[in-house]
Structure formats: structure tokens, C-alpha cells
C-alpha positions in Angstrom: -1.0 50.0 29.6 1.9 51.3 27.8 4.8 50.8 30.7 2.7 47.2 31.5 3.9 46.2 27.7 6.8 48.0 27.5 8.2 46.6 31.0 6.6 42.8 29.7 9.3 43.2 26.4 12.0 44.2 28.6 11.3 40.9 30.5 11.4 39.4 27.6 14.5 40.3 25.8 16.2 39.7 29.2 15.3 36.0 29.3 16.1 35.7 25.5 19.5 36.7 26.8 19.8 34.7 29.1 19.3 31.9 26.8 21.6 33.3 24.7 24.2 33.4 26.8 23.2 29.8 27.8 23.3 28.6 24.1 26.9 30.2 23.8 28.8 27.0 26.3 30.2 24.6 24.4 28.3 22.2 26.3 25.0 22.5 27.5 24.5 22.6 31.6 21.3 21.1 31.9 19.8 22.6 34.7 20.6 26.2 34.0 19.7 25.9 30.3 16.4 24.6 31.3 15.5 27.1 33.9 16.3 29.5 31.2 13.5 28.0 28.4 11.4 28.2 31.0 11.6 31.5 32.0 11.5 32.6 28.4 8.2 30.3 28.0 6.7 31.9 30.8 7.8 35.7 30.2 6.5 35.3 26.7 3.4 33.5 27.6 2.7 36.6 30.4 3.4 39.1 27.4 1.0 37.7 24.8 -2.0 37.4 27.9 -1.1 40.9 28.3 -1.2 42.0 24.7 -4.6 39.2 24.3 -6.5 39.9 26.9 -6.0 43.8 28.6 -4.5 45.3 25.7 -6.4 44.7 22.2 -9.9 44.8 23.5 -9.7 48.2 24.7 -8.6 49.5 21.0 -11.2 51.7 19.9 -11.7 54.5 17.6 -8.3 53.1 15.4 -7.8 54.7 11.7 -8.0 52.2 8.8 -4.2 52.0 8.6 -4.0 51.4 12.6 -6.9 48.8 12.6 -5.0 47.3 9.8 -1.6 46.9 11.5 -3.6 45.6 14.5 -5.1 43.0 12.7 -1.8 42.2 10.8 -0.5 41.5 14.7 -3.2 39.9 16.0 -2.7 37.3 12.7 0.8 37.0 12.9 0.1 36.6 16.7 -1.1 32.7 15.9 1.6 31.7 13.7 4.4 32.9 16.4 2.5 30.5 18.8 2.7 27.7 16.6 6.3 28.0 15.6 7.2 28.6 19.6 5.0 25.8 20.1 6.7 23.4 17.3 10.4 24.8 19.2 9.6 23.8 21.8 8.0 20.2 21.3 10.8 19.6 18.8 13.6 20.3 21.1 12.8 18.4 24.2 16.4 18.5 26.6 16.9 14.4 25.3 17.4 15.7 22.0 19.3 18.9 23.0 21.8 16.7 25.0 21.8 14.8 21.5 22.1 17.9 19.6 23.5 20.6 21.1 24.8 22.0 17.4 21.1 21.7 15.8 19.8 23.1 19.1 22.3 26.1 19.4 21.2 26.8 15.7 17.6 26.1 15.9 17.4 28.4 18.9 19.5 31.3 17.5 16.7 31.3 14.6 13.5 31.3 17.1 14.9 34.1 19.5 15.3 36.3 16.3 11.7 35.7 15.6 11.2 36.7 18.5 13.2 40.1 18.7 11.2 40.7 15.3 7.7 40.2 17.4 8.6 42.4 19.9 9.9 45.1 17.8 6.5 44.5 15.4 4.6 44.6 19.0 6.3 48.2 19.8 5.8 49.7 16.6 2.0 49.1 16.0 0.7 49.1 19.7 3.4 51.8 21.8 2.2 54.9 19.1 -1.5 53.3 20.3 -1.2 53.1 24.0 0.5 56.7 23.9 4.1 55.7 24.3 6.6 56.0 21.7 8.6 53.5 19.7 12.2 53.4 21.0 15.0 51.0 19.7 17.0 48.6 22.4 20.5 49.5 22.1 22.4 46.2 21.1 23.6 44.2 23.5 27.2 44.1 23.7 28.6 40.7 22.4 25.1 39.7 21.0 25.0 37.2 18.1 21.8 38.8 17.9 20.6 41.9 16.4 17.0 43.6 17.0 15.0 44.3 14.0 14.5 47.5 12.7 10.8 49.4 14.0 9.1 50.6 11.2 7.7 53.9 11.4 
């Protein structure tokens, strides 16, 4: 289970990349920037299923702190939805094309929301599912940073 979420984050922070480097033209190219929202929708849709449904019901046996952390995720898990969800119905490509500026902002903001999930996600659940907690090197030329994992 631990290499199953471990490889979903890599596929994640690969398409947030790839957006990345999509928000960084000066004007947006329509067609590449949309296959690249929808292959972060659907790399973080597959990692959340993942986390959802194989990967929190076979917790068992957790220490207060851990069960605590869990739940902590599992809460926090609902709000990242909605704010994805609000991105996304916000910033259809009309008003992208409209405002590329706002969108190039607006986006920058939501992928390092969720750099912050994924390192939150590796720091409760790797110790759990017997992996350890290891740090992405940065990306060179990143605007972005990853979060610090808490130990």
C-alpha cells in the first residue's frame, strides 16, 4: 500500500508540473493547458480513491496521536475537495482565456495547497503503511516550493 501511495503522489506532483510549466507562457495554448487540468483532476481524483477507499479502512490498532492525525486528514480531506472543486468551477477555460493573470495566480495558490496535501498525506500515512517520510528534492526552476513534513 505504501509504494501504491507513494507512486499516486509522484503522479501527482508530475501533473502539478506540468501545469506549472503550462501556467508559465505568456499566453495560454488552450489545448495543452487543458489536457494538463485534466490530468491533474484525474491523478488527484485516483490518489484520494486510493487514500478513501484501500487505504484508511485498513487502519487498525493506531495510537491516540496516530488516530488523531488520521482524523485530522480525513477532515481536511473534505475541505481540499471543495476548494479543488470551487477551482475548478470558477476557472472554466472562457474565463481563463479572459483572465490569464487571475488564472496564473489563482492556480499557483491551489497547486501549493496541493504540495501541502501531499506532504500532510506522506507524513501521517507513509510512517503507517511502513514506509518512511522522504522530502522531494525541489524542482529546478520551480515557482513552487514543497512544504515542509512534519515529524
Amino acid at each position: 500500500m505504501f509504494t501504491k501511495l507513494k507512486d499516486a503522489h509522484t503522479e501527482l506532483r508530475t501533473a502539478i508540473t506540468e501545469l506549472e510549466t503550462e501556467t508559465r507562457r505568456h499566453e495560454p495554448d488552450e489545448a495543452s493547458l487543458s489536457n494538463a487540468r485534466l490530468k491533474l483532476t484525474r491523478a488527484s481524483s485516483r490518489r484520494r480513491a486510493l487514500i478513501d477507499q484501500e487505504i484508511l479502512p485498513t487502519l487498525r490498532d493506531l495510537s491516540p496521536e496516530q488516530q488523531r492525525r488520521v482524523d485530522e486528514l480525513r477532515r481536511g480531506a473534505s475541505d481540499v475537495a471543495l476548494l479543488s472543486s470551487r477551482h475548478i468551477g470558477d476557472w472554466s477555460m472562457r474565463t481563463i482565456l479572459a483572465d490569464w493573470q487571475g488564472y496564473r495566480r489563482a492556480s499557483m495558490t491551489m497547486r501549493s495547497s496541493m504540495l501541502r496535501r501531499i506532504a500532510e498525506e506522506s507524513a501521517v500515512l507513509y510512517p503507517l503503511l511502513g514506509g518512511a517520510v522522504e522530502e522531494p528534492a525541489a524542482r529546478p526552476g520551480s515557482t513552487l516550493g514543497y512544504a515542509s513534513i512534519p515529524m
